[in-house]
FIDO-998447 format. One record per residue (C-alpha): x, y, z; residue number from 1; residue in one letter. Coordinates in nm, 4 decimals, m for minus. Example, Ala and Ser with C-alpha at 12.3 -4.5 7.8 and 13.67 -1.06 7.14 Angstrom:
BEGIN
{east->1.2300	north->m0.4500	up->0.7800	i->1	aa->A}
{east->1.3670	north->m0.1060	up->0.7140	i->2	aa->S}
//
This chain:
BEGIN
{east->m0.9440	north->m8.3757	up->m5.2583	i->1	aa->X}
{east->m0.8437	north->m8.3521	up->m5.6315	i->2	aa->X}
{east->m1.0461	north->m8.0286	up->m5.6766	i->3	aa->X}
{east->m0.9087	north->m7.8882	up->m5.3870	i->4	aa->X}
{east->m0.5178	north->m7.9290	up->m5.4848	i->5	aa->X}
{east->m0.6473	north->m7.8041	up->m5.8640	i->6	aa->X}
{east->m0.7777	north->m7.5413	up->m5.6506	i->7	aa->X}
{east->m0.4642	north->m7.5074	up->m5.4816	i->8	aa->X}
{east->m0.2305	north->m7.4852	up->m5.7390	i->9	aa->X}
{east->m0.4944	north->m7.1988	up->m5.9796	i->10	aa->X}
{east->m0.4216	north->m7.0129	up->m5.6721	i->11	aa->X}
{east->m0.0505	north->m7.0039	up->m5.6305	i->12	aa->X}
{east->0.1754	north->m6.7926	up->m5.8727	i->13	aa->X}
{east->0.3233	north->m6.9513	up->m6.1370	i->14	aa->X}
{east->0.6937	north->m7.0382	up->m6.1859	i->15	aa->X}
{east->0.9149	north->m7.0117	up->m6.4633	i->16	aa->X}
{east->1.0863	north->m7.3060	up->m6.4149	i->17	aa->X}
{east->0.8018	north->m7.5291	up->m6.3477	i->18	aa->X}
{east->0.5915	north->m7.4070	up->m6.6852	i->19	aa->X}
{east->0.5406	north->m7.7669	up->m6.8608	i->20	aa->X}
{east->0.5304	north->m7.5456	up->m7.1936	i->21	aa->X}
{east->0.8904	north->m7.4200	up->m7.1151	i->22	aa->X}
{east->1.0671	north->m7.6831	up->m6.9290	i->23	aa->X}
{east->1.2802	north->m7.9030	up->m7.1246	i->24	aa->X}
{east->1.4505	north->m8.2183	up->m6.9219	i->25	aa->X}
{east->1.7940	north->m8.1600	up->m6.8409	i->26	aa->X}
{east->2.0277	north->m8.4706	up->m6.9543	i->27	aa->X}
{east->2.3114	north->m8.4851	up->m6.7026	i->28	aa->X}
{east->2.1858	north->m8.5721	up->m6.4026	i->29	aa->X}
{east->2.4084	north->m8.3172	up->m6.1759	i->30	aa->X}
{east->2.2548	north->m8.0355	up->m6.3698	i->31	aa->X}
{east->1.8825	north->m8.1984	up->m6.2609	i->32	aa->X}
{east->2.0553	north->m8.2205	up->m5.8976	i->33	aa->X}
{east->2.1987	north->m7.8394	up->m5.9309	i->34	aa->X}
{east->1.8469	north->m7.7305	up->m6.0984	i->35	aa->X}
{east->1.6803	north->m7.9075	up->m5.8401	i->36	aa->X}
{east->1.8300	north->m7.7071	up->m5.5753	i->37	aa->X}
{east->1.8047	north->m7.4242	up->m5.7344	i->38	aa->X}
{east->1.3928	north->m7.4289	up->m5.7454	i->39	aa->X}
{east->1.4404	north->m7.5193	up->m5.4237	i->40	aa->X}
{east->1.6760	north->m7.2172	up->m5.2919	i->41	aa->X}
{east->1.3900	north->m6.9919	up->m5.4879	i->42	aa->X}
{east->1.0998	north->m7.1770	up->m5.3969	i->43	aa->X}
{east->1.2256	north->m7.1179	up->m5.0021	i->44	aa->X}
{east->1.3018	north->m6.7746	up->m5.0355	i->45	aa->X}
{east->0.9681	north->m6.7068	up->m5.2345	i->46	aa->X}
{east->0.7851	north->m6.9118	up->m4.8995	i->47	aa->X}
{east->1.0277	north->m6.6769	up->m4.6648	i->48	aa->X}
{east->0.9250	north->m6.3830	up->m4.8459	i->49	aa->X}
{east->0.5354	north->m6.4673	up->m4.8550	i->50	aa->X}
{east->0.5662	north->m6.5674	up->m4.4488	i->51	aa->X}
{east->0.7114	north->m6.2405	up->m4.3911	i->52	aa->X}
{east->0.4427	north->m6.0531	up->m4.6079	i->53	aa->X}
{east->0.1717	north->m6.2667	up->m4.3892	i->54	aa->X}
{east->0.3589	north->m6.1584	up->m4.0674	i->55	aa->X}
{east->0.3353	north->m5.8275	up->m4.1440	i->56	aa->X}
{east->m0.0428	north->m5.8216	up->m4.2576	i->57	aa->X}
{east->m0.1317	north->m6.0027	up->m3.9949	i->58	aa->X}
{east->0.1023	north->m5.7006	up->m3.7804	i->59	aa->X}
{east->m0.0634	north->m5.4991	up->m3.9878	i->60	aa->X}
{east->m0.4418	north->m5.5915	up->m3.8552	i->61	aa->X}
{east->m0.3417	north->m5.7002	up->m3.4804	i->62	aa->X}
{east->m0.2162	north->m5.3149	up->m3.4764	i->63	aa->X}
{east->m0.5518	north->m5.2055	up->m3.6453	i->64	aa->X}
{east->m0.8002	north->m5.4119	up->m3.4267	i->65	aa->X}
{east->m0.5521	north->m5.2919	up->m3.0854	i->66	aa->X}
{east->m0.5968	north->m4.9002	up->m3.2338	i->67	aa->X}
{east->m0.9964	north->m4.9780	up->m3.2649	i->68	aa->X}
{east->m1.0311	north->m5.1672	up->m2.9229	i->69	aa->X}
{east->m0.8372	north->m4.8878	up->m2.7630	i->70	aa->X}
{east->m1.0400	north->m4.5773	up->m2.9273	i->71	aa->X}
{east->m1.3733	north->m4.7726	up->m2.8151	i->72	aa->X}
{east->m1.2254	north->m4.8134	up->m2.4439	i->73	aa->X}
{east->m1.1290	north->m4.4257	up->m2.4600	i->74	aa->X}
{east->m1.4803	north->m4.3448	up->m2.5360	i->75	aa->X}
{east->m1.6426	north->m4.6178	up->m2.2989	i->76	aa->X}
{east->m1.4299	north->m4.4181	up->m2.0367	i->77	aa->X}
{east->m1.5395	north->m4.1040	up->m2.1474	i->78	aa->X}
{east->m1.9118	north->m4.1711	up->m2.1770	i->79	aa->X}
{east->m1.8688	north->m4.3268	up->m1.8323	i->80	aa->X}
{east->m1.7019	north->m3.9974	up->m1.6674	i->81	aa->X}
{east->m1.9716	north->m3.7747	up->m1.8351	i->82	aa->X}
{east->m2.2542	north->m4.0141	up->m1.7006	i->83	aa->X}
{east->m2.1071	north->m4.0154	up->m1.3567	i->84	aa->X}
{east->m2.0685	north->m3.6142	up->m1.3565	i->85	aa->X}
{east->m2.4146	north->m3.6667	up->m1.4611	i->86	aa->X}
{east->m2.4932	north->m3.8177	up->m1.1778	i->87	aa->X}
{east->m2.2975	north->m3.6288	up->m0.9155	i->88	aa->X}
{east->m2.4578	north->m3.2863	up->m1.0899	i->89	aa->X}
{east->m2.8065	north->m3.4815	up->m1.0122	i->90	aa->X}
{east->m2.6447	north->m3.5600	up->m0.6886	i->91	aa->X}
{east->m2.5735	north->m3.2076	up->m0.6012	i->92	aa->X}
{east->m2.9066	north->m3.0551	up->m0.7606	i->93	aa->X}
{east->m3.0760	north->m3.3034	up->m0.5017	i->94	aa->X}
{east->m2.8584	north->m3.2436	up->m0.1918	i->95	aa->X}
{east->m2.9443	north->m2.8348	up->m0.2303	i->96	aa->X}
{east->m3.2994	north->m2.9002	up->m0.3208	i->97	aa->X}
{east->m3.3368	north->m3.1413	up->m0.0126	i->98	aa->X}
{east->m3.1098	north->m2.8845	up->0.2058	i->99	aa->X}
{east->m3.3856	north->m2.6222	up->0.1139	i->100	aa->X}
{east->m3.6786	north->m2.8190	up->0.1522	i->101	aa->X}
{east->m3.4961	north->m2.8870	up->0.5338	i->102	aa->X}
{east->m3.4567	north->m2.5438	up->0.5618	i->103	aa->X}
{east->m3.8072	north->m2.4422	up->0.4720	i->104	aa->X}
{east->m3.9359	north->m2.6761	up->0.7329	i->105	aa->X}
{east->m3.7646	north->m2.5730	up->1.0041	i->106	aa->X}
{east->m3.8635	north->m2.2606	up->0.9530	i->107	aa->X}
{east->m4.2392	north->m2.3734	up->0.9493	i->108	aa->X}
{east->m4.1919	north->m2.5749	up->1.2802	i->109	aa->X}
{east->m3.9951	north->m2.2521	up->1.4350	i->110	aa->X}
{east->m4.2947	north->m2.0664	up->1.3527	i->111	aa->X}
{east->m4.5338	north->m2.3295	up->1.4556	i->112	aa->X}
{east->m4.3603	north->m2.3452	up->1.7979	i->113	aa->X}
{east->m4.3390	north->m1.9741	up->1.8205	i->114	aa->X}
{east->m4.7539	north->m1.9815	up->1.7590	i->115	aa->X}
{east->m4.8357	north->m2.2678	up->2.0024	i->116	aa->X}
{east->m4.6000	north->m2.0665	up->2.2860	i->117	aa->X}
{east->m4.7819	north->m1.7582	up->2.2038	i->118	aa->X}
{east->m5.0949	north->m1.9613	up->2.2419	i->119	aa->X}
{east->m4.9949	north->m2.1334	up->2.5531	i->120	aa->X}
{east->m4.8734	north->m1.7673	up->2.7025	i->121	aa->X}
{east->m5.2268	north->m1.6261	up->2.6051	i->122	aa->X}
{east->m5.4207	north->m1.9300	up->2.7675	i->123	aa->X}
{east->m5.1994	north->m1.9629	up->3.0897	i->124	aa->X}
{east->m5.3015	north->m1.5756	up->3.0926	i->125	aa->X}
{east->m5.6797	north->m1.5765	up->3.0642	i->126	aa->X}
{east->m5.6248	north->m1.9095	up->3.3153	i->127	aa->X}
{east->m5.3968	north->m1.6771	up->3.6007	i->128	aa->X}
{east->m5.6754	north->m1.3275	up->3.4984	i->129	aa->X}
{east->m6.0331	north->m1.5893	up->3.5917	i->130	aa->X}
{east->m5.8409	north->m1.7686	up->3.8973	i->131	aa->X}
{east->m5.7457	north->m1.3837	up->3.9960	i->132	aa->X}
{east->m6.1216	north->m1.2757	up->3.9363	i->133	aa->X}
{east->m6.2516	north->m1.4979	up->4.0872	i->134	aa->X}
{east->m6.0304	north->m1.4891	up->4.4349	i->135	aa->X}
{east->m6.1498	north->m1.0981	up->4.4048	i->136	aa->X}
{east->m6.5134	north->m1.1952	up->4.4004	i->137	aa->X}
{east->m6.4874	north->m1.4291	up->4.6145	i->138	aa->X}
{east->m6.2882	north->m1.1820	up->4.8417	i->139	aa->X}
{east->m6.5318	north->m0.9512	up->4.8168	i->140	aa->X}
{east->m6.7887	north->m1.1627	up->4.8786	i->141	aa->X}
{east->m6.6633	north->m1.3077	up->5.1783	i->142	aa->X}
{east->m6.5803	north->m0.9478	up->5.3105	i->143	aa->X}
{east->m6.9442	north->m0.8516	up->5.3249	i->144	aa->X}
{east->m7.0225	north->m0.8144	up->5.6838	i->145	aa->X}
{east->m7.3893	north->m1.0348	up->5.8235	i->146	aa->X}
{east->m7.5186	north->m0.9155	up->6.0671	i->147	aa->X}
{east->m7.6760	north->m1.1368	up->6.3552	i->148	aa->X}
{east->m8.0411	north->m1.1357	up->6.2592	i->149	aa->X}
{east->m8.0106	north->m1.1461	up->5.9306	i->150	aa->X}
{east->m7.7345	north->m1.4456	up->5.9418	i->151	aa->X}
{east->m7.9952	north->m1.6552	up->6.1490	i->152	aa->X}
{east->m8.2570	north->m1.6153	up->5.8470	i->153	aa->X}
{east->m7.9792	north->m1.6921	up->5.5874	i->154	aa->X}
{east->m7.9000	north->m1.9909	up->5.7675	i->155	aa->X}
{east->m8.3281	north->m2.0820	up->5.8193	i->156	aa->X}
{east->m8.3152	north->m2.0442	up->5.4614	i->157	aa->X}
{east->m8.0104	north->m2.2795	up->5.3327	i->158	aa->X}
{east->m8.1848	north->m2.4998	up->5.5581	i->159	aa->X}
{east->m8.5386	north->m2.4939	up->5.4272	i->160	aa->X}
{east->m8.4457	north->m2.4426	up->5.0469	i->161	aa->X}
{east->m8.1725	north->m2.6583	up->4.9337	i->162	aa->X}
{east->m8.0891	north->m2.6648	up->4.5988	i->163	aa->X}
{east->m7.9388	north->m3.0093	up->4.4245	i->164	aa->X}
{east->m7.5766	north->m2.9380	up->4.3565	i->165	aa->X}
//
């Protein structure tokens, strides 16, 4: 406790008044009285004058650390707009690449419609051509004209030589 007022007082500036080297005791004791308040009129406005030097250091670095927290906000915001246009560029980029990969494959399934209607067309053709050749053979076979004779040994035959279906 004793090194930390020696401490203390090494510290704070030194007063005329209070120099032990200097001071002599005064002998009336109204002039100890009127000294007295004296060093303390001085000593208050000295404390007055240091508070107000603190108050505006302190001023001073509450200004400072406000300027500092508001430049790293500023750029905090500004990193975090140029990472969200980032973002929405990537966004976009996507959205066209996507809109032409869409667009690619409706094309393909256009075409692949197109081809399996062609190939349905084709088929339903060849289909409607053997159904209509074979109405004209059998037409033509069924317009072939039997006589009697021979229609009686036709049907001996069928008879007499089947053949398992």
């Amino acid at each position: 406790m004793a090194a930390t007022r020696r401490l203390l007082r090494s510290q704070l500036p030194k007063f005329p008044l209070l120099n032990p080297l200097r001071w002599t005791p005064p002998s009336d004791p109204k002039e100890a009285a009127a000294k007295l308040a004296q060093l303390r009129r001085e000593y208050a406005k000295k404390v007055k004058e240091m508070r107000k030097e603190y108050i505006h250091e302190v001023e001073l670095l509450r200004l400072e650390k406000q300027r500092k927290d508001e430049a790293k906000r500023e750029a905090t915001r500004i990193a975090n707009e140029a990472r969200k246009a980032e973002k929405a560029a990537a966004k976009k980029a996507m959205a066209a690449e996507r809109e032409i990969a869409e667009e690619e494959f409706r094309k393909t399934l256009l075409k692949e419609r197109a081809e399996k209607l062609e190939y349905w067309r084709m088929r339903e053709k060849q289909v409607a051509e053997k159904k209509k050749d074979k109405n004209e053979l059998l037409r033509r076979k069924s317009s072939m004209w039997i006589d009697q004779p021979e229609l009686e040994t036709k049907i001996l035959e069928a008879i007499v030589d089947t053949s398992p279906l």
